[in-house]
PDB file as gemmi writes it, atoms N, CA and C in Angstrom:
CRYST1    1.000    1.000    1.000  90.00  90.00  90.00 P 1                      
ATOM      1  N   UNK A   1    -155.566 141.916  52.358  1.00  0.00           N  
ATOM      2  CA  UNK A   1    -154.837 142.542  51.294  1.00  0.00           C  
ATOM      3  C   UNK A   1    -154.122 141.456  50.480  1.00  0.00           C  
ATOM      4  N   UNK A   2    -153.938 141.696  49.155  1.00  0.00           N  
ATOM      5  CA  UNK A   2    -154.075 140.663  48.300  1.00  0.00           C  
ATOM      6  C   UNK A   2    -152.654 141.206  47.101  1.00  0.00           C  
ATOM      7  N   UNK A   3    -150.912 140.669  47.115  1.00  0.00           N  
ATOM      8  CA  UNK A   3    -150.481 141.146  47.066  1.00  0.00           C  
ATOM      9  C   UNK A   3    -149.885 140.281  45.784  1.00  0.00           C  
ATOM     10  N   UNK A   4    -149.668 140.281  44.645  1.00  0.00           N  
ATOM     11  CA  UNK A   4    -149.090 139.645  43.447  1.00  0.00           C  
ATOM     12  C   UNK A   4    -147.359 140.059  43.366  1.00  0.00           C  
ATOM     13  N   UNK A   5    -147.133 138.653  42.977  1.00  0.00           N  
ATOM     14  CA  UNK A   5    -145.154 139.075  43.613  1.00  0.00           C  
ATOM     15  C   UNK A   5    -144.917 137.658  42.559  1.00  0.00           C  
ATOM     16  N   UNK A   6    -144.238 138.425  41.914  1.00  0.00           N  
ATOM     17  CA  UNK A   6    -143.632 137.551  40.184  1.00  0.00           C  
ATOM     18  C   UNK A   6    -142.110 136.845  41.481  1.00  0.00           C  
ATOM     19  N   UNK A   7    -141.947 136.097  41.434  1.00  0.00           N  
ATOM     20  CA  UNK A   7    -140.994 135.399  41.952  1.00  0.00           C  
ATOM     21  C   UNK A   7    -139.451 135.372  41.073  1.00  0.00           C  
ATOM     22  N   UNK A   8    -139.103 135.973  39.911  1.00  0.00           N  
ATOM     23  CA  UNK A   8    -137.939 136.536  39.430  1.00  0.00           C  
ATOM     24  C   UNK A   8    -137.928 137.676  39.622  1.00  0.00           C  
ATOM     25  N   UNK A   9    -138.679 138.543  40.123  1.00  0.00           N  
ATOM     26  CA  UNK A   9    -138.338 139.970  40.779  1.00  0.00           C  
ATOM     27  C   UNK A   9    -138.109 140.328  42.331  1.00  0.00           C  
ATOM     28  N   UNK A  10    -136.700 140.248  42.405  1.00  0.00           N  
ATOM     29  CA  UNK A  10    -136.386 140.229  43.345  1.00  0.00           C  
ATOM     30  C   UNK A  10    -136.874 141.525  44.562  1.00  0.00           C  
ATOM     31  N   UNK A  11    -136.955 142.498  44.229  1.00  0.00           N  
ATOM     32  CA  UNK A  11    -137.682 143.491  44.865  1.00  0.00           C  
ATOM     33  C   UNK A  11    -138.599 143.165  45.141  1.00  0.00           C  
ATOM     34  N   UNK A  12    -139.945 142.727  44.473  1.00  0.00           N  
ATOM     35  CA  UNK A  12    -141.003 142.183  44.990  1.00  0.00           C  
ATOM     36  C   UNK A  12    -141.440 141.397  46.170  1.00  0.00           C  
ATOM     37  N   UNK A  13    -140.159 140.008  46.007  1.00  0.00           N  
ATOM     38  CA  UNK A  13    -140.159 139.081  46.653  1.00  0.00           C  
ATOM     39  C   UNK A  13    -139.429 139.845  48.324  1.00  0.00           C  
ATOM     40  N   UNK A  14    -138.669 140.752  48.461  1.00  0.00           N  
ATOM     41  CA  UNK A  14    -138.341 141.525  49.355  1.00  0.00           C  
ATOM     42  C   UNK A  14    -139.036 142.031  49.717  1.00  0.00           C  
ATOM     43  N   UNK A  15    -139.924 142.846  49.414  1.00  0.00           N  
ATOM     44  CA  UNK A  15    -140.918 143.631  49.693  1.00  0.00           C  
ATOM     45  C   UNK A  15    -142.277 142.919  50.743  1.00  0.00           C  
ATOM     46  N   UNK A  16    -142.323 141.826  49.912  1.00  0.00           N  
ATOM     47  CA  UNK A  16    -143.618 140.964  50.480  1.00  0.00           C  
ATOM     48  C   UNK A  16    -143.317 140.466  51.580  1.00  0.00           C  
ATOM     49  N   UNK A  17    -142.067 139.731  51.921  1.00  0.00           N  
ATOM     50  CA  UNK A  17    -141.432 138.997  52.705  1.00  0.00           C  
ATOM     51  C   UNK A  17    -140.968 139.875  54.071  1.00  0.00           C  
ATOM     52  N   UNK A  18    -140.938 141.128  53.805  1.00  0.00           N  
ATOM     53  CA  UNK A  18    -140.778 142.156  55.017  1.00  0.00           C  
ATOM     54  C   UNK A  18    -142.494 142.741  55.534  1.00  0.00           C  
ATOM     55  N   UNK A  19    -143.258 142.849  54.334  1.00  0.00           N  
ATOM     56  CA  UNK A  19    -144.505 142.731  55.320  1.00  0.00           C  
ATOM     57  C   UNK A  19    -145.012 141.981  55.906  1.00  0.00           C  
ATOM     58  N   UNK A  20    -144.732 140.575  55.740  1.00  0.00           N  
ATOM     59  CA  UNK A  20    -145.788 139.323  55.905  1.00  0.00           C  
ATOM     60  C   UNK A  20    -144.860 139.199  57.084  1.00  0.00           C  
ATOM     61  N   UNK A  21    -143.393 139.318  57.073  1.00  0.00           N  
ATOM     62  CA  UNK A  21    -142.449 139.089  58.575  1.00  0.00           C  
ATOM     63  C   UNK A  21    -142.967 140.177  59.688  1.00  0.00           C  
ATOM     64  N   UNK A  22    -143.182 141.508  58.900  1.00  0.00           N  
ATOM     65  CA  UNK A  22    -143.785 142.709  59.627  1.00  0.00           C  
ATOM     66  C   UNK A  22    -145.039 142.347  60.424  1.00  0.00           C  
ATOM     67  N   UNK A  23    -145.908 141.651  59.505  1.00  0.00           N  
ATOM     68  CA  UNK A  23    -147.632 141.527  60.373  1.00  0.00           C  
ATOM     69  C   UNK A  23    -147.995 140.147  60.695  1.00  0.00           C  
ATOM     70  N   UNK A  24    -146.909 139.428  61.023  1.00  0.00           N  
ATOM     71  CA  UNK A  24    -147.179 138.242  61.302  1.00  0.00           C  
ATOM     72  C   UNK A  24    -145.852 138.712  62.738  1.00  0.00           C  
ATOM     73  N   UNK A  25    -145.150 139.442  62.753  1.00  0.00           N  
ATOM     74  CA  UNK A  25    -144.142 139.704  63.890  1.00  0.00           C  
ATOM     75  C   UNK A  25    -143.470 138.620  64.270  1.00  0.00           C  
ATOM     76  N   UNK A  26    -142.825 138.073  62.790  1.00  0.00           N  
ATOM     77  CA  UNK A  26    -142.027 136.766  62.747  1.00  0.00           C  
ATOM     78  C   UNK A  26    -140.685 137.226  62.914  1.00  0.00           C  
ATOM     79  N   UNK A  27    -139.615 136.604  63.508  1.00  0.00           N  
ATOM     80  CA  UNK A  27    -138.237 136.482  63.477  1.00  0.00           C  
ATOM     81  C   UNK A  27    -137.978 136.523  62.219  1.00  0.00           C  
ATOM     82  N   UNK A  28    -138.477 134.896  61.054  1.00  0.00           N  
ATOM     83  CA  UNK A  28    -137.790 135.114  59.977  1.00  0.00           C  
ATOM     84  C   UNK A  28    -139.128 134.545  59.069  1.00  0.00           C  
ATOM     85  N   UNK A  29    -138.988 135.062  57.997  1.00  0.00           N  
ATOM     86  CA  UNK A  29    -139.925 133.897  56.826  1.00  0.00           C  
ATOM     87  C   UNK A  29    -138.893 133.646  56.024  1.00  0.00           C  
ATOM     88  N   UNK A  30    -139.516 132.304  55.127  1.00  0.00           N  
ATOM     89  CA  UNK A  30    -138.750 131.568  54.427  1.00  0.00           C  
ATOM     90  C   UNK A  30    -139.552 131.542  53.322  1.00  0.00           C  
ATOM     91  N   UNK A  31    -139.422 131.470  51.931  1.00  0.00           N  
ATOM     92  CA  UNK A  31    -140.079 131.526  50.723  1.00  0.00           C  
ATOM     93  C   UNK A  31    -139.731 130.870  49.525  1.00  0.00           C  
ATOM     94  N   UNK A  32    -140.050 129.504  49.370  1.00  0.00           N  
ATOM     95  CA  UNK A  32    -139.413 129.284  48.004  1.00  0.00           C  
ATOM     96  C   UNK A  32    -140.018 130.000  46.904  1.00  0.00           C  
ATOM     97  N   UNK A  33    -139.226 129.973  45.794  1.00  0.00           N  
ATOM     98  CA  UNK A  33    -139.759 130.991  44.456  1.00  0.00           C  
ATOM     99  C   UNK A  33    -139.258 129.658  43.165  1.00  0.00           C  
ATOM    100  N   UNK A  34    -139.829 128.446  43.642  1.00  0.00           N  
ATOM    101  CA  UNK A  34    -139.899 127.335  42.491  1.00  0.00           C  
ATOM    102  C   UNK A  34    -138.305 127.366  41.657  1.00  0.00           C  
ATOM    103  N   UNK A  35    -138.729 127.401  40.535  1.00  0.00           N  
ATOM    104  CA  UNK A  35    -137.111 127.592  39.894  1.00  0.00           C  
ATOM    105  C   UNK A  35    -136.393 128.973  39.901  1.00  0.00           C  
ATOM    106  N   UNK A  36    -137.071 129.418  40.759  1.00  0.00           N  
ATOM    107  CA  UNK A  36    -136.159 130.486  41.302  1.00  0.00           C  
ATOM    108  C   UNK A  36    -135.282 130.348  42.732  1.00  0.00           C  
ATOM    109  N   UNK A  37    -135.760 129.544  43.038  1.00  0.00           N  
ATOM    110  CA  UNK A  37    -135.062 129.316  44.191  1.00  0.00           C  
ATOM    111  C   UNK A  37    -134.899 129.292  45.541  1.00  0.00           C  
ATOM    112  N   UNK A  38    -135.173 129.757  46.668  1.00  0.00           N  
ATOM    113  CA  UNK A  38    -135.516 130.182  48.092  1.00  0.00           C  
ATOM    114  C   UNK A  38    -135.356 131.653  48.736  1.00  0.00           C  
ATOM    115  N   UNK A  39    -135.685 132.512  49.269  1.00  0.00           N  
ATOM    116  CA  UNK A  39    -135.472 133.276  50.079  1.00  0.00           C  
ATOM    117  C   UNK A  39    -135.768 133.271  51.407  1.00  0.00           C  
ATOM    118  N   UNK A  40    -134.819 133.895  51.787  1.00  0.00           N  
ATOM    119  CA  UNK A  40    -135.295 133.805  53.483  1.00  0.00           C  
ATOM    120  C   UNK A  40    -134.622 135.254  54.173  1.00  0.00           C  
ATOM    121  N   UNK A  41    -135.664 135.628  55.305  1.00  0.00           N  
ATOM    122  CA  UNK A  41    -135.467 137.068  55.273  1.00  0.00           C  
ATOM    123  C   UNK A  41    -135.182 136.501  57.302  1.00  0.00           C  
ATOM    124  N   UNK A  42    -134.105 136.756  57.549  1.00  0.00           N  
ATOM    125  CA  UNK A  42    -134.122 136.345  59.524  1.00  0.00           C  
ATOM    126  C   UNK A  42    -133.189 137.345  60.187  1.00  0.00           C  
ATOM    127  N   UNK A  43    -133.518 137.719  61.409  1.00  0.00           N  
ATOM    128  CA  UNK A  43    -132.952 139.210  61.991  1.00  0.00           C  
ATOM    129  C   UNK A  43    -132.969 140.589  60.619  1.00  0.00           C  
ATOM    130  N   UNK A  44    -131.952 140.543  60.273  1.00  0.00           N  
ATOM    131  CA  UNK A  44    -131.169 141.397  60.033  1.00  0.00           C  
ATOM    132  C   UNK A  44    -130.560 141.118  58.267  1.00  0.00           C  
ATOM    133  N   UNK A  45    -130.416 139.882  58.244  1.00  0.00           N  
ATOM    134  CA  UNK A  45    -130.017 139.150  57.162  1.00  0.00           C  
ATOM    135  C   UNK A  45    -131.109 138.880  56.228  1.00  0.00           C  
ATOM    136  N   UNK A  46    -131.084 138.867  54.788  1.00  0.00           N  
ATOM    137  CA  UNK A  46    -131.758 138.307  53.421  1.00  0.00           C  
ATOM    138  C   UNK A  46    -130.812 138.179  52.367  1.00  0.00           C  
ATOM    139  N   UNK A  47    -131.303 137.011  52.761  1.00  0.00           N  
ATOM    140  CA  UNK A  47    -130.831 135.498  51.890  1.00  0.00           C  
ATOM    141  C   UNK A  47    -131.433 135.331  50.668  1.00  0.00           C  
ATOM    142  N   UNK A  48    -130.852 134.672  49.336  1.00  0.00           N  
ATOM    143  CA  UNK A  48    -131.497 134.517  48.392  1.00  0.00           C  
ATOM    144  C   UNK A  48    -130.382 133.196  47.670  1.00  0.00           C  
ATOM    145  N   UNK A  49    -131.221 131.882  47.606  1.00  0.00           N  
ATOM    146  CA  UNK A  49    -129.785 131.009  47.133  1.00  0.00           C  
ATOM    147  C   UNK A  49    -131.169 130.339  45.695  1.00  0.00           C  
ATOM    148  N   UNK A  50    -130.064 130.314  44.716  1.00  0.00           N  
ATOM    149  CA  UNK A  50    -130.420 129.867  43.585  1.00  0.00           C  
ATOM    150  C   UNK A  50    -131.015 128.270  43.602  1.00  0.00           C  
ATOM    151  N   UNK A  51    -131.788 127.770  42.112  1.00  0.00           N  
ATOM    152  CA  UNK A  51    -132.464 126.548  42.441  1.00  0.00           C  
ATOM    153  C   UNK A  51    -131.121 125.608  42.112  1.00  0.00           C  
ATOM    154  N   UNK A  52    -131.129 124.950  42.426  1.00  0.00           N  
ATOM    155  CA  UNK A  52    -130.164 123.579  41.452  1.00  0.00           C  
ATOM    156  C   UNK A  52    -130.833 123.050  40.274  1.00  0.00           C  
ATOM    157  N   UNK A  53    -129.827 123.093  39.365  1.00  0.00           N  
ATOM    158  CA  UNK A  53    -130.334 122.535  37.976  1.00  0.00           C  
ATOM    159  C   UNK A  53    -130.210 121.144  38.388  1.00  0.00           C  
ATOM    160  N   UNK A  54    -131.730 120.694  38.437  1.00  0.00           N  
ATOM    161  CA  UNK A  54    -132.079 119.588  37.876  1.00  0.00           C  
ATOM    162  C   UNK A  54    -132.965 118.659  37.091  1.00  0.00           C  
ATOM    163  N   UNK A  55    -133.123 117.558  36.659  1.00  0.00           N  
ATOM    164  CA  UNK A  55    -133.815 116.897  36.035  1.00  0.00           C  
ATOM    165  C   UNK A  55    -135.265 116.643  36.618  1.00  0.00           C  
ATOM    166  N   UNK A  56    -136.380 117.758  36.457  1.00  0.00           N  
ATOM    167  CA  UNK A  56    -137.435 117.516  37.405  1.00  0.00           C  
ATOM    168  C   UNK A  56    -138.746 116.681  37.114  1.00  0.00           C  
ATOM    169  N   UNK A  57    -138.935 115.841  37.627  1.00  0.00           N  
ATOM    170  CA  UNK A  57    -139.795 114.149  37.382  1.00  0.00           C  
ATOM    171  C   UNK A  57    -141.178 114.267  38.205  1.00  0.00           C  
ATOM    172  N   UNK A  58    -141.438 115.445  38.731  1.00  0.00           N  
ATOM    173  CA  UNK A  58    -142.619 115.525  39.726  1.00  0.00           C  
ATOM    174  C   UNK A  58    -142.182 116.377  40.643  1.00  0.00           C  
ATOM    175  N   UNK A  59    -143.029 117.578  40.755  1.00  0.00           N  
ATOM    176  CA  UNK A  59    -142.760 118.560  41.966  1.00  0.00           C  
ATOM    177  C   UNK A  59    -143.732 118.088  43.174  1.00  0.00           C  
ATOM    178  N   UNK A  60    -144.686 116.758  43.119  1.00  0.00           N  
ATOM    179  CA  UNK A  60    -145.158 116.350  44.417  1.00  0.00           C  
ATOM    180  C   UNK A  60    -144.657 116.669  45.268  1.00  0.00           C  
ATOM    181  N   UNK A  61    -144.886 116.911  46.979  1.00  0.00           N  
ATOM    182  CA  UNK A  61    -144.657 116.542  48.314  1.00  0.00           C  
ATOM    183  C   UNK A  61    -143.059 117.884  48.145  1.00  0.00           C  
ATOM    184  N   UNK A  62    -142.729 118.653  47.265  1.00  0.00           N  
ATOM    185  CA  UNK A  62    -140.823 119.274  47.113  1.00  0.00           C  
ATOM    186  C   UNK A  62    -141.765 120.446  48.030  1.00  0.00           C  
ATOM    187  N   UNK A  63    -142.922 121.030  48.555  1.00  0.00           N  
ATOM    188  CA  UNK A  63    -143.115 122.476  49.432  1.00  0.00           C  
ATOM    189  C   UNK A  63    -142.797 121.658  50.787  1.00  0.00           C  
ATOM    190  N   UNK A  64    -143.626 120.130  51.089  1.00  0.00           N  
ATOM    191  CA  UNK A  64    -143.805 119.761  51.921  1.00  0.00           C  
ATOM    192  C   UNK A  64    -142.326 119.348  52.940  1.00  0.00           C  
ATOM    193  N   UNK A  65    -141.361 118.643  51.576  1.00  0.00           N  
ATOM    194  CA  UNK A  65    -140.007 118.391  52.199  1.00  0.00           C  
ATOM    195  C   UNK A  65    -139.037 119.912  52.713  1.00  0.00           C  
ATOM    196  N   UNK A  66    -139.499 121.254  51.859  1.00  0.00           N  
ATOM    197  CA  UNK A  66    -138.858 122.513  52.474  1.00  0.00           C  
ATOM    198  C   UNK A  66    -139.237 122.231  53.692  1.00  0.00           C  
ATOM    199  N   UNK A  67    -140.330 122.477  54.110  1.00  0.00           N  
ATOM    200  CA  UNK A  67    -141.173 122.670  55.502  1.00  0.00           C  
ATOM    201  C   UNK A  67    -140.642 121.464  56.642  1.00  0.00           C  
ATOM    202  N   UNK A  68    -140.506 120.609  56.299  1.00  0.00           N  
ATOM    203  CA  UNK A  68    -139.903 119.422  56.997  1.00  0.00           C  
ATOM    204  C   UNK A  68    -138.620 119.445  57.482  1.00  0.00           C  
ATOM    205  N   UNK A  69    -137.718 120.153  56.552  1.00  0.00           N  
ATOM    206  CA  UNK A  69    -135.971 119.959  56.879  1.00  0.00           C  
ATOM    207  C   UNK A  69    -135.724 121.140  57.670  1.00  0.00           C  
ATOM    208  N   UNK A  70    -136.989 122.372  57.046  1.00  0.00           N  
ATOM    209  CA  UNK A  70    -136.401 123.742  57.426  1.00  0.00           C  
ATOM    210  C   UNK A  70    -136.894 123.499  59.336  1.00  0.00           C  
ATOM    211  N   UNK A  71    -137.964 122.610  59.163  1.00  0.00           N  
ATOM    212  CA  UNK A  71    -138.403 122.749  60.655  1.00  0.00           C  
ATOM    213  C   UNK A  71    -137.508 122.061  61.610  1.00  0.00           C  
ATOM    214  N   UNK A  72    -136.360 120.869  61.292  1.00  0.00           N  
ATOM    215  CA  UNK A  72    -135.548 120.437  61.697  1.00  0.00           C  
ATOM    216  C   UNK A  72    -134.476 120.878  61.748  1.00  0.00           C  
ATOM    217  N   UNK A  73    -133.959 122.236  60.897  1.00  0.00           N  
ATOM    218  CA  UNK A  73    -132.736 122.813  61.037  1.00  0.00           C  
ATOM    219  C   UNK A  73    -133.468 123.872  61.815  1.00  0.00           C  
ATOM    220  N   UNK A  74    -134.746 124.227  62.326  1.00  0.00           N  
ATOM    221  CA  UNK A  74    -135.030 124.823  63.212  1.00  0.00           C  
ATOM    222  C   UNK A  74    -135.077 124.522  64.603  1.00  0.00           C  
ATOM    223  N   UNK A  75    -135.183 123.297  64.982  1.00  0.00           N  
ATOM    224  CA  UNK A  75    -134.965 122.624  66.036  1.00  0.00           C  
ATOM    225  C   UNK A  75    -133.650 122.365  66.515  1.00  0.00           C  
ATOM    226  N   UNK A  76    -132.598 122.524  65.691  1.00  0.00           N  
ATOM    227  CA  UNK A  76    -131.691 122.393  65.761  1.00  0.00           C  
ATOM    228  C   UNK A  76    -130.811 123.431  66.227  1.00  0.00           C  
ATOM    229  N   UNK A  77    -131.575 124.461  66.029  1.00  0.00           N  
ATOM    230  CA  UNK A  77    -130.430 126.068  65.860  1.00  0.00           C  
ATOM    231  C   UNK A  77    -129.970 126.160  65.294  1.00  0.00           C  
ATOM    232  N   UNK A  78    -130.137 125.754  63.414  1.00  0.00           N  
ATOM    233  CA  UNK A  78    -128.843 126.407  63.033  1.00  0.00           C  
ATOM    234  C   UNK A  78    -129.387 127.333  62.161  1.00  0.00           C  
ATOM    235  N   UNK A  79    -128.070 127.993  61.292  1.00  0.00           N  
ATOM    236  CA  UNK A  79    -128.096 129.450  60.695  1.00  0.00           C  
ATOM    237  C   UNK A  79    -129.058 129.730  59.689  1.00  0.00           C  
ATOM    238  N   UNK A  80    -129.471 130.401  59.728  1.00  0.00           N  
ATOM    239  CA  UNK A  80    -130.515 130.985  58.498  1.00  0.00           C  
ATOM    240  C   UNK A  80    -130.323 130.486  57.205  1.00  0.00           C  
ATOM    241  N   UNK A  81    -128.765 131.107  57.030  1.00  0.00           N  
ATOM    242  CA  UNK A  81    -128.359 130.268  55.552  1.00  0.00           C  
ATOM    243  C   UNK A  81    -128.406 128.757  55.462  1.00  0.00           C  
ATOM    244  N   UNK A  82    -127.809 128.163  56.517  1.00  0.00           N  
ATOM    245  CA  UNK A  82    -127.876 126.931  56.484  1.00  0.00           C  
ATOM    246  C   UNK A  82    -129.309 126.339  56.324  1.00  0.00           C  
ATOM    247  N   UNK A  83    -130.142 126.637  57.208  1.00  0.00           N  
ATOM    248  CA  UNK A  83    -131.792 126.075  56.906  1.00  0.00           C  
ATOM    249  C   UNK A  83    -132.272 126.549  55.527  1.00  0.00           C  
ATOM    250  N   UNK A  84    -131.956 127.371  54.514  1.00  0.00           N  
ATOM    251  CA  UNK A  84    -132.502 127.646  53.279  1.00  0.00           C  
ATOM    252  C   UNK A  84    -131.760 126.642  52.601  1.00  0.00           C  
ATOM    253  N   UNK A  85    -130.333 126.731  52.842  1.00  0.00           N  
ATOM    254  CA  UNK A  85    -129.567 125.790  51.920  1.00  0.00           C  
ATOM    255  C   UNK A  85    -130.171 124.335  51.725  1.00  0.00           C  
ATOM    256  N   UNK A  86    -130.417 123.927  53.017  1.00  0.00           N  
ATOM    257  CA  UNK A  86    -130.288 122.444  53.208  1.00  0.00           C  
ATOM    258  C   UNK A  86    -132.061 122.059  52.730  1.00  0.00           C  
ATOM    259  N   UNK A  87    -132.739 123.104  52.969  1.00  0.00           N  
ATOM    260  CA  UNK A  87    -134.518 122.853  52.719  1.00  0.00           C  
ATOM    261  C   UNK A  87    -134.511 123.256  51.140  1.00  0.00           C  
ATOM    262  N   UNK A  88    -133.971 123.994  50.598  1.00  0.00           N  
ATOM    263  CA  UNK A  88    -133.489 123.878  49.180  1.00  0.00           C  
ATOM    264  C   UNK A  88    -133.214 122.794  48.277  1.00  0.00           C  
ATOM    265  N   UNK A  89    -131.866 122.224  48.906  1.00  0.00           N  
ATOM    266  CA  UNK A  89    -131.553 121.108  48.257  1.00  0.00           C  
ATOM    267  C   UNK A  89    -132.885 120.257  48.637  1.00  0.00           C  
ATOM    268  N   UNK A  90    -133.215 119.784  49.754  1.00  0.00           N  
ATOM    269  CA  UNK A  90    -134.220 118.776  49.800  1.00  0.00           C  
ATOM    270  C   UNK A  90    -135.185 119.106  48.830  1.00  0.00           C  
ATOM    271  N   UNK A  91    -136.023 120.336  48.938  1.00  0.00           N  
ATOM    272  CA  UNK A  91    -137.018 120.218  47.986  1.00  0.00           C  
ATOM    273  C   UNK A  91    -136.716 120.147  46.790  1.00  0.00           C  
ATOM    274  N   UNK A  92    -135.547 120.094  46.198  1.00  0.00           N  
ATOM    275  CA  UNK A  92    -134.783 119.699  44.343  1.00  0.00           C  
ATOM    276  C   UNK A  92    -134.532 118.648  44.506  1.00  0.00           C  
ATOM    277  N   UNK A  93    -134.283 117.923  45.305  1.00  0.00           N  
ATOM    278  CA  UNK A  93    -133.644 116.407  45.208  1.00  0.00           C  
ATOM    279  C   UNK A  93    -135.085 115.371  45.341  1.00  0.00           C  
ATOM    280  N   UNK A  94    -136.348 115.920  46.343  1.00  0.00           N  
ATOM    281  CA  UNK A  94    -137.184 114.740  45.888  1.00  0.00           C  
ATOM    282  C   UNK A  94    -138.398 115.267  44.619  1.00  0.00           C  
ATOM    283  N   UNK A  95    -137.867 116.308  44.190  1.00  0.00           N  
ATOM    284  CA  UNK A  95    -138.677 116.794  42.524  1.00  0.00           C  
ATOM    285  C   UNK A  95    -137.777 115.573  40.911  1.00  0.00           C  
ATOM    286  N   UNK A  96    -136.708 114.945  41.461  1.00  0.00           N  
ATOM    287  CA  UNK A  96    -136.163 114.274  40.567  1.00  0.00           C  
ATOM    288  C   UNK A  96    -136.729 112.760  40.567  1.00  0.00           C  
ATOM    289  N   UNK A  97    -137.713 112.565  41.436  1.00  0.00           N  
ATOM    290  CA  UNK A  97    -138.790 111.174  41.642  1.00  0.00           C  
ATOM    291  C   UNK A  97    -140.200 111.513  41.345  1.00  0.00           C  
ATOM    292  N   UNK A  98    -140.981 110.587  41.014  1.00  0.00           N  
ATOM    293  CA  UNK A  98    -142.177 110.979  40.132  1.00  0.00           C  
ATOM    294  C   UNK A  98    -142.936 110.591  41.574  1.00  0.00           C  
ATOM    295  N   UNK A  99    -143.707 110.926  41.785  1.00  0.00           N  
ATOM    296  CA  UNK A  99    -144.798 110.863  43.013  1.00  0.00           C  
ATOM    297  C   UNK A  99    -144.104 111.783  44.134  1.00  0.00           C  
ATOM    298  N   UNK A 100    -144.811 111.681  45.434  1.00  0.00           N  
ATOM    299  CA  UNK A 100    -144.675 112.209  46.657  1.00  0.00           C  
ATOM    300  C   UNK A 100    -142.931 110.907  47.522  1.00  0.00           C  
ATOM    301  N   UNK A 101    -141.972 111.363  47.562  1.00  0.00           N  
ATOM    302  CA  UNK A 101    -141.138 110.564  48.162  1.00  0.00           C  
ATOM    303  C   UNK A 101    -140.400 111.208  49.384  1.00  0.00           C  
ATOM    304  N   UNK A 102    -140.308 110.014  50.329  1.00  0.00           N  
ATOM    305  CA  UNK A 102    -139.166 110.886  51.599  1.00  0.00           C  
ATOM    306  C   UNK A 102    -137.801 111.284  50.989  1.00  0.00           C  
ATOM    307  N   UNK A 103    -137.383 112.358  51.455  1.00  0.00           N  
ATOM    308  CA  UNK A 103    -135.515 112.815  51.109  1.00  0.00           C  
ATOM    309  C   UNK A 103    -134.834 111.157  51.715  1.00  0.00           C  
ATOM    310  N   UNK A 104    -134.082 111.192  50.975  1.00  0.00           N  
ATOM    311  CA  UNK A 104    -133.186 110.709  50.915  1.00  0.00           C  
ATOM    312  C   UNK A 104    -131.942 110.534  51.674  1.00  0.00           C  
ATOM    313  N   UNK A 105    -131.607 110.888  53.022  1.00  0.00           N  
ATOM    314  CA  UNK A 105    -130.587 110.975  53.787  1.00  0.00           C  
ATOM    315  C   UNK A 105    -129.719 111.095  53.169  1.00  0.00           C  
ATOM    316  N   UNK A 106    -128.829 109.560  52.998  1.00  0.00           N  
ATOM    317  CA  UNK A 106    -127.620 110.094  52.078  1.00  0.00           C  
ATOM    318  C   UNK A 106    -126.886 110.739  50.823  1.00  0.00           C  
ATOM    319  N   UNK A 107    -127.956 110.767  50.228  1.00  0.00           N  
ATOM    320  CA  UNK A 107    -128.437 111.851  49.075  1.00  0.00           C  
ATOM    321  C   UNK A 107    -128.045 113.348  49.695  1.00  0.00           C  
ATOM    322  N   UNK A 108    -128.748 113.753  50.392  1.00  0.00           N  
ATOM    323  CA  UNK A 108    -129.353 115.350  51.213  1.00  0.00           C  
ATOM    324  C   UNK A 108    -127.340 115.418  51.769  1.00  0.00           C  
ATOM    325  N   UNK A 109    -126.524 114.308  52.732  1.00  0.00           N  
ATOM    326  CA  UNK A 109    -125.731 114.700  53.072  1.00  0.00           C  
ATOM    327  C   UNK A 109    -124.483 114.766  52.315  1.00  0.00           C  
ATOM    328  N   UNK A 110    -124.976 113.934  50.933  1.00  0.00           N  
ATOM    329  CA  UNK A 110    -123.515 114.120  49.909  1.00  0.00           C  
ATOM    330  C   UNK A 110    -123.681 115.276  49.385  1.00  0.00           C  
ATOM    331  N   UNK A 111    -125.147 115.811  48.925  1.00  0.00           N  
ATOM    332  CA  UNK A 111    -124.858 117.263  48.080  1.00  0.00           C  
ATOM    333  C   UNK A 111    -124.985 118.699  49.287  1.00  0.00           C  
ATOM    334  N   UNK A 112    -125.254 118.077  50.470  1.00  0.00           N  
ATOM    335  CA  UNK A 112    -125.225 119.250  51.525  1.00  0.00           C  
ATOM    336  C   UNK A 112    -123.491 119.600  52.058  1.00  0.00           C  
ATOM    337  N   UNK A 113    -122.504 118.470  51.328  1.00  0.00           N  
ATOM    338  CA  UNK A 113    -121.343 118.477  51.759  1.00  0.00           C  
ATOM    339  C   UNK A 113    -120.182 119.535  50.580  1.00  0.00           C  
ATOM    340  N   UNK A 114    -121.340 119.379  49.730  1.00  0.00           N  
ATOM    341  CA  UNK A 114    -120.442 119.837  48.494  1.00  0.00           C  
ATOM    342  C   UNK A 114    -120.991 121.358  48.676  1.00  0.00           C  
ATOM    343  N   UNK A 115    -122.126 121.746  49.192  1.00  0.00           N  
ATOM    344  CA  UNK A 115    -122.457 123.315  49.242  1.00  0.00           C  
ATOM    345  C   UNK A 115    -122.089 123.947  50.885  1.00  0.00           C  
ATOM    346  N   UNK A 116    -121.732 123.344  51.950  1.00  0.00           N  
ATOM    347  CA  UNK A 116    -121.625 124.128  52.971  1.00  0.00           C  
ATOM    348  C   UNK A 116    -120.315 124.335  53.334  1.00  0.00           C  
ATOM    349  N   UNK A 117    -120.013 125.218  53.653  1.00  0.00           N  
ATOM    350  CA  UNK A 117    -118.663 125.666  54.038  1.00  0.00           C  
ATOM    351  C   UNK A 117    -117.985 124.151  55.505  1.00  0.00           C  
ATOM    352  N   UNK A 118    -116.832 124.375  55.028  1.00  0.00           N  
ATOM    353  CA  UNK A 118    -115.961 123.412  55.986  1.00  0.00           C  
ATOM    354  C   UNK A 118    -116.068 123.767  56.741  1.00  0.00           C  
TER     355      UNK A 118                                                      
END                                                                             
């Protein structure tokens, strides 16, 4: 089944994200929606955090770095919000370099400091 989902419609993107969690009998999926931003649907909770405006120089390798940070804030245990937040910022921060580049560590922890709660 073959399901078309405009990524500024937020219903849509809900919709899809509860079947594909439904028939895949996932805990959570995670979804970026490009300059729309991320969703993530886990237990009970759906999440939806906006893109960061930035200056974008190459969207190379920015699905690959979600998948990378989110799988490390998965290893980690932490919160739903937190793994969208932080795989968010990563995938906007290496779209501001022209080719495929690694995140940036101290980059990822100065603007991960300014968005997560104390």
């Amino acid at each position: 089944m073959k399901i078309e989902v405009v990524a500024s419609n937020q219903r849509q993107v809900e919709e899809a994200t509860s079947l594909l969690k439904e028939k895949l009998q996932a805990e959570a999926v995670m979804v970026t929606l490009s300059e729309h931003g991320i969703y993530i649907d886990s237990g009970n909770r759906k999440i939806k955090l906006p893109a960061h405006q930035r200056e974008i120089a190459d969207v190379s390798g920015a699905g690959d770095t979600v998948v990378s940070v989110a799988a490390l804030c998965i290893a980690l245990k932490l919160d739903a919000k937190v793994i969208a937040l932080l795989s968010n910022l990563a995938g906007g921060l290496v779209c501001q370099h022209v080719g495929a580049v690694p995140i940036n560590k101290d980059e990822l922890m100065r603007e991960a400091l300014k968005e997560l709660p104390a």
